[in-house]
ChimeraX commands (.cxc) that place a marker at each C-alpha (Angstrom):
marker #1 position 0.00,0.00,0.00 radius 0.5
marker #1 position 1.26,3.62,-0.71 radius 0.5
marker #1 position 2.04,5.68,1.81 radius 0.5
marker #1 position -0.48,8.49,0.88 radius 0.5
marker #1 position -3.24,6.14,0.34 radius 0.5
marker #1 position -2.51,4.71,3.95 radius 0.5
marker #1 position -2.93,8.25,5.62 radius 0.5
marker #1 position -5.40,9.53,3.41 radius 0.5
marker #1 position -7.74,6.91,5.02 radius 0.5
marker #1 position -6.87,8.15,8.65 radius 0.5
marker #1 position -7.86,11.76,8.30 radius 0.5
marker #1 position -10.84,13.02,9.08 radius 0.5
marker #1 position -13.81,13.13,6.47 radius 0.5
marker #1 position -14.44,16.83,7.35 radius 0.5
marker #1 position -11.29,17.51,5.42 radius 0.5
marker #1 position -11.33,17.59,1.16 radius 0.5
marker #1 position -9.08,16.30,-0.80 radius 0.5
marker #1 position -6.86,19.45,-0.99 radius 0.5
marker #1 position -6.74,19.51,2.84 radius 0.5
marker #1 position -5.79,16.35,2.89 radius 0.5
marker #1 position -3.38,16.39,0.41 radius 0.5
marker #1 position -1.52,19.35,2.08 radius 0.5
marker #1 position -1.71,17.39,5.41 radius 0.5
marker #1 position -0.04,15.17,4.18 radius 0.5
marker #1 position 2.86,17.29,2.68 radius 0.5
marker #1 position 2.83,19.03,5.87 radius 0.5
marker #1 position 3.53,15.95,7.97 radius 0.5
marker #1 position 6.08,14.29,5.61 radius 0.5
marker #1 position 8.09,17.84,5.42 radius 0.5
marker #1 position 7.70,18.38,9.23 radius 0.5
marker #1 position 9.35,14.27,9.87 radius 0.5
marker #1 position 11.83,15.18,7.18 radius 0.5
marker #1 position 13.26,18.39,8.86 radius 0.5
marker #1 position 13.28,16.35,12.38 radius 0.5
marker #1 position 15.20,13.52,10.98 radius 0.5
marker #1 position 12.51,10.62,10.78 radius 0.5
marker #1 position 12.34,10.43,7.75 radius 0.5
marker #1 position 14.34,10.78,4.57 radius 0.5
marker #1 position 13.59,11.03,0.57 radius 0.5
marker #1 position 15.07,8.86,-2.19 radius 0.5
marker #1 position 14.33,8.73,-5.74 radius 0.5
marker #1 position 13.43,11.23,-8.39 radius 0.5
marker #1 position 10.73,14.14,-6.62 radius 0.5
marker #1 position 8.01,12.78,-8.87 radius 0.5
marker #1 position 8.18,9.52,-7.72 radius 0.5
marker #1 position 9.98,9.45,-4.28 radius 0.5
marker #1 position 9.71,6.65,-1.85 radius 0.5
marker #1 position 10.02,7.60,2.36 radius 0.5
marker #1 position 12.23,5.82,4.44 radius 0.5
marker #1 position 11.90,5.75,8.00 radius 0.5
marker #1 position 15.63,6.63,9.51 radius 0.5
marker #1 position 15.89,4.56,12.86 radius 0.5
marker #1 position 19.30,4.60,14.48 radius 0.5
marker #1 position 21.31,5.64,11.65 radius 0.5
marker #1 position 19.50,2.85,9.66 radius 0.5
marker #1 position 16.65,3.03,7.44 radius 0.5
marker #1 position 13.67,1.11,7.02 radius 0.5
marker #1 position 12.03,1.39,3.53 radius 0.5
marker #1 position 8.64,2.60,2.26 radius 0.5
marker #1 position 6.83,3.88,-0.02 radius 0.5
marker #1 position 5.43,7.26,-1.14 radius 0.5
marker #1 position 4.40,7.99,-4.94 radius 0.5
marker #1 position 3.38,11.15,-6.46 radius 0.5
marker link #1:1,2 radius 0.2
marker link #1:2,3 radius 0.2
marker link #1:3,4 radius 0.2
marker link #1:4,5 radius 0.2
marker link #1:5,6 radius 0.2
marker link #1:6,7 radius 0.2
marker link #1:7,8 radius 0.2
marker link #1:8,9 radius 0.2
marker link #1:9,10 radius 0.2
marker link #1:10,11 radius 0.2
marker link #1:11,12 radius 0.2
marker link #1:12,13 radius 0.2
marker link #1:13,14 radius 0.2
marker link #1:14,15 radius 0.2
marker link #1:15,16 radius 0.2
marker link #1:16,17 radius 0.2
marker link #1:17,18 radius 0.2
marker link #1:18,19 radius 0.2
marker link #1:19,20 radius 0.2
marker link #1:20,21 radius 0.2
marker link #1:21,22 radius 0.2
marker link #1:22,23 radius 0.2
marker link #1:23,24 radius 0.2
marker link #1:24,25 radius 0.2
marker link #1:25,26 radius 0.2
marker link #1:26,27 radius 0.2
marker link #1:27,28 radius 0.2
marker link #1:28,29 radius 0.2
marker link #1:29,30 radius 0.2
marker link #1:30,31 radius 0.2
marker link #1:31,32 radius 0.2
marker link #1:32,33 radius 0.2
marker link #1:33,34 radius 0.2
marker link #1:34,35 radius 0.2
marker link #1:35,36 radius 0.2
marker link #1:36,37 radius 0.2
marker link #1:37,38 radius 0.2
marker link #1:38,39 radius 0.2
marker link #1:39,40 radius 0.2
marker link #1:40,41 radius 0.2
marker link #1:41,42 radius 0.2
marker link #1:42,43 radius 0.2
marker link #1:43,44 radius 0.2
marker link #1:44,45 radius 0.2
marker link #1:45,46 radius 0.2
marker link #1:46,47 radius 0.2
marker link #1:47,48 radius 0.2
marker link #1:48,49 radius 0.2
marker link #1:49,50 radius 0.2
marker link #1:50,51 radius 0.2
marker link #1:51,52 radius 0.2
marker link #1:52,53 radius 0.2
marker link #1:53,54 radius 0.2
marker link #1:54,55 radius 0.2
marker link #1:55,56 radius 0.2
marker link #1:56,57 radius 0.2
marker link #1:57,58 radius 0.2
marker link #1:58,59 radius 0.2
marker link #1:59,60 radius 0.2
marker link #1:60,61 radius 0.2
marker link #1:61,62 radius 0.2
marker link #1:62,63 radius 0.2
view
């Protein structure tokens, strides 16, 4: 499962699909700048990694 499509289901039907969307970048952007996380690949089609103990555990994010 993409990552996207996992966290789109967890936010709140209130939100639209921009909102969501921009959630989303938020959060990645904010776990990125605090080290969690890290980007690989071309921007268009980047996967996520989650950075644990200076190793990194793979997955994915598309779009």
């Amino acid at each position: 499962m993409d990552l996207r499509e996992l966290l789109l289901g967890k936010l709140p039907e209130v939100l639209d699909d921009a909102q969501k969307e921009n959630k989303i970048h938020n959060l990645l952007s904010s776990m990125r700048r605090e080290g969690l996380i890290d980007r690989f690949g071309p921007r268009a089609h980047a996967r996520w990694r989650l950075v644990k103990s200076g190793s990194a555990v793979e997955t994915n994010k598309e779009s």
